[in-house]
Structures are given as structure tokens and as C-alpha cells.
N, C-alpha and C positions, 0 to 999 in steps of 0.2 A: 291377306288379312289374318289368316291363322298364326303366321310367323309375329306378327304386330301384337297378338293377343297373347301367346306365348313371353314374348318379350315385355308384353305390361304385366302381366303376372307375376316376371324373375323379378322384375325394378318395384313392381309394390311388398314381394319378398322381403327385400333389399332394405326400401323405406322403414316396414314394421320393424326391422330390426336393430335400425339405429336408436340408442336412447335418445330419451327428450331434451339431455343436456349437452348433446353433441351436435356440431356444426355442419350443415351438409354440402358435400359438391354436388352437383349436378353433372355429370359425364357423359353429352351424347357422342362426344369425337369418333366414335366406330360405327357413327349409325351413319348411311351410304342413302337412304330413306327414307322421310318422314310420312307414316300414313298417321290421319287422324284419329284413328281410334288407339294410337300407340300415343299421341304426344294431346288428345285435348285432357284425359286423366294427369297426366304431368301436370299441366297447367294448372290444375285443380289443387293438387299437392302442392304445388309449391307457391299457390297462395294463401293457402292452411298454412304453411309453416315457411312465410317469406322472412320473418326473422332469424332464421335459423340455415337459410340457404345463402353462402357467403359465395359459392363460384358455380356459373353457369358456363358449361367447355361445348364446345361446337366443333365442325373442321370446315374447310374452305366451301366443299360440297353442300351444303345444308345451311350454312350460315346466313345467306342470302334468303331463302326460303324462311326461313323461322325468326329472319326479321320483316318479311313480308306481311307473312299471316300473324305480327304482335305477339310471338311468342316472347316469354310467358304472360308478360301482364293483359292479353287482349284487348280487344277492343270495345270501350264504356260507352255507351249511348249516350247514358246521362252526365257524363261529364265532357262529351265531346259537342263544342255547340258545330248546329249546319251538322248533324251527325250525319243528316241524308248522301250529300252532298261527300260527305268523306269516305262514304260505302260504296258509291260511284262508282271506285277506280277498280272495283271489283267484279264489278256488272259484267264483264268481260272476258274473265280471268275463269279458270278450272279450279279454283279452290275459295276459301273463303277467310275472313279473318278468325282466329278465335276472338269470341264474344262472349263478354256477360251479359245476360240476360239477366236485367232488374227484376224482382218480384216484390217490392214495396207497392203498397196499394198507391201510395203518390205518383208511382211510374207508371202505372196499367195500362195508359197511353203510349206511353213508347215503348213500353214492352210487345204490345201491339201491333205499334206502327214495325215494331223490330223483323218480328217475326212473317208480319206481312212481306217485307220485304226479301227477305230470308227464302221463302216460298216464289216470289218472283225469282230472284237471282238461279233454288234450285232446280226449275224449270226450264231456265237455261242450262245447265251444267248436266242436264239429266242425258243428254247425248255423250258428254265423258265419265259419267259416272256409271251408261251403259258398255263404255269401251272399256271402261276397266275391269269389269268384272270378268266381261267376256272374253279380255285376254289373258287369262290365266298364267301363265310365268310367261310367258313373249310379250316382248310390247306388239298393243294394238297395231291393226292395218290402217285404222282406220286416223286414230288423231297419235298414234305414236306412242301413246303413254305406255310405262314400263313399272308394271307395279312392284311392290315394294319385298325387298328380302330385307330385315332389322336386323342386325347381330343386339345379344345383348347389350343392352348399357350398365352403366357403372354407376349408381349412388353409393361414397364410401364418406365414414366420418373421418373427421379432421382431427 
């Protein structure tokens, strides 16, 4: 996680530096990767400034993975109807989608029902979310996971 936090640091470096009237790429292609606390700030950036982000670069390894979890636009409760039903397929899964969480007083129900659910799902996960921590640079014995070393990435203007 330290390597992940290291790495959002350089790329929000990166970010502030670009002027407001320049166009930006998005360059994960070096990242081997993806932990959450490296790519849901991403996600945040680059819907502050999705007029301004013209190329989103991935590599084979990851690509898969960050169209899973909705990367970048996440996944909208309130525009997704049967929203329940489409969190499902995650019920199961070691990770989760990125999500916007509404905070319009008109939502405060699903915002709700969101996070309720949210809480079920991490209570399953909490058995790999303890494997990870606990395997510090090897992968676990226990479910395999191999946590994450991030090389920098690359936001440059155009």
C-alpha cells in the first residue's frame, strides 16, 4: 500500500502541474497493479476534469481488471435501474466496483440501501482483505493474492 500511496502522490504532482488549458492523457500502461487506494483518487480526477482527459492507456495486464471494477466512470446507483441486482455479480468477487455514492437529499435512500450493501459484501471480503495485509510482499498462503508493487504512472499534456 505504501508503494500505491507513493505512486498517487507522483501522478497528483503530475496532475497540479498540468495547465488548465491543456489536454490530458491518462498513462497507466506501466502499472503491473491496480490497488484501490492508487486508482479510486484517479477516478475522482478524472471526473473533475473528464473534458479535458482525451486518452485513457492501459496494458493487457490490467485492462481486464479496470473494466471490471468501471474504471473510470464507476458504478451509479441512480442511474442504473435493478441497481441491486447489478451489484450481484460482485457478491462473490475480492474486489468491488468503483461507486458513486449520491448525496442529494432526493437519494438518501439509495445512498443507504448503497452502503448497506456495501457493508454486506465487505464482510464477505474481510477474509481477503485479511490475506492481504498479512502477506506483506509474497503472495498469501492462504487465497494467493499478490499485493501490489505500482511503478509510477504518467499523466503528460498533449
Amino acid at each position: 500500500m505504501g508503494a500505491s500511496i507513493n505512486s498517487l502522490v507522483d501522478v497528483l504532482d503530475q496532475w497540479n502541474s498540468v495547465s488548465e488549458n491543456e489536454n490530458i492523457i491518462v498513462d497507466l500502461s506501466r502499472i503491473t497493479f491496480v490497488h484501490p487506494f492508487f486508482i479510486l483518487p484517479i477516478c475522482v480526477l478524472i471526473s473533475e476534469q473528464d473534458d479535458r482527459i482525451v486518452e485513457i492507456l492501459s496494458n493487457s495486464r490490467i485492462y481486464s481488471y479496470l473494466q471490471t471494477v468501471l474504471f473510470p466512470s464507476g458504478f451509479d446507483a441512480v442511474q442504473t435501474e435493478n441497481w441491486k441486482d447489478a451489484l450481484i455479480r460482485y457478491s462473490r468477487k475480492s474486489y468491488m466496483p468503483v461507486c458513486k455514492i449520491p448525496s442529494a437529499a432526493t437519494t438518501a435512500g439509495i445512498r443507504e440501501d448503497l452502503l448497506t450493501t456495501f457493508e454486506i459484501y465487505k464482510k464477505k471480503l474481510s477474509k481477503y482483505i485479511n490475506c492481504l495485509i498479512l502477506a506483506g510482499k509474497e503472495p498469501c498462503w492462504r487465497c494467493k493474492f499478490q499485493v501490489c508493487y505500482l511503478p509510477v504512472s504518467t499523466i503528460q499534456p498533449i
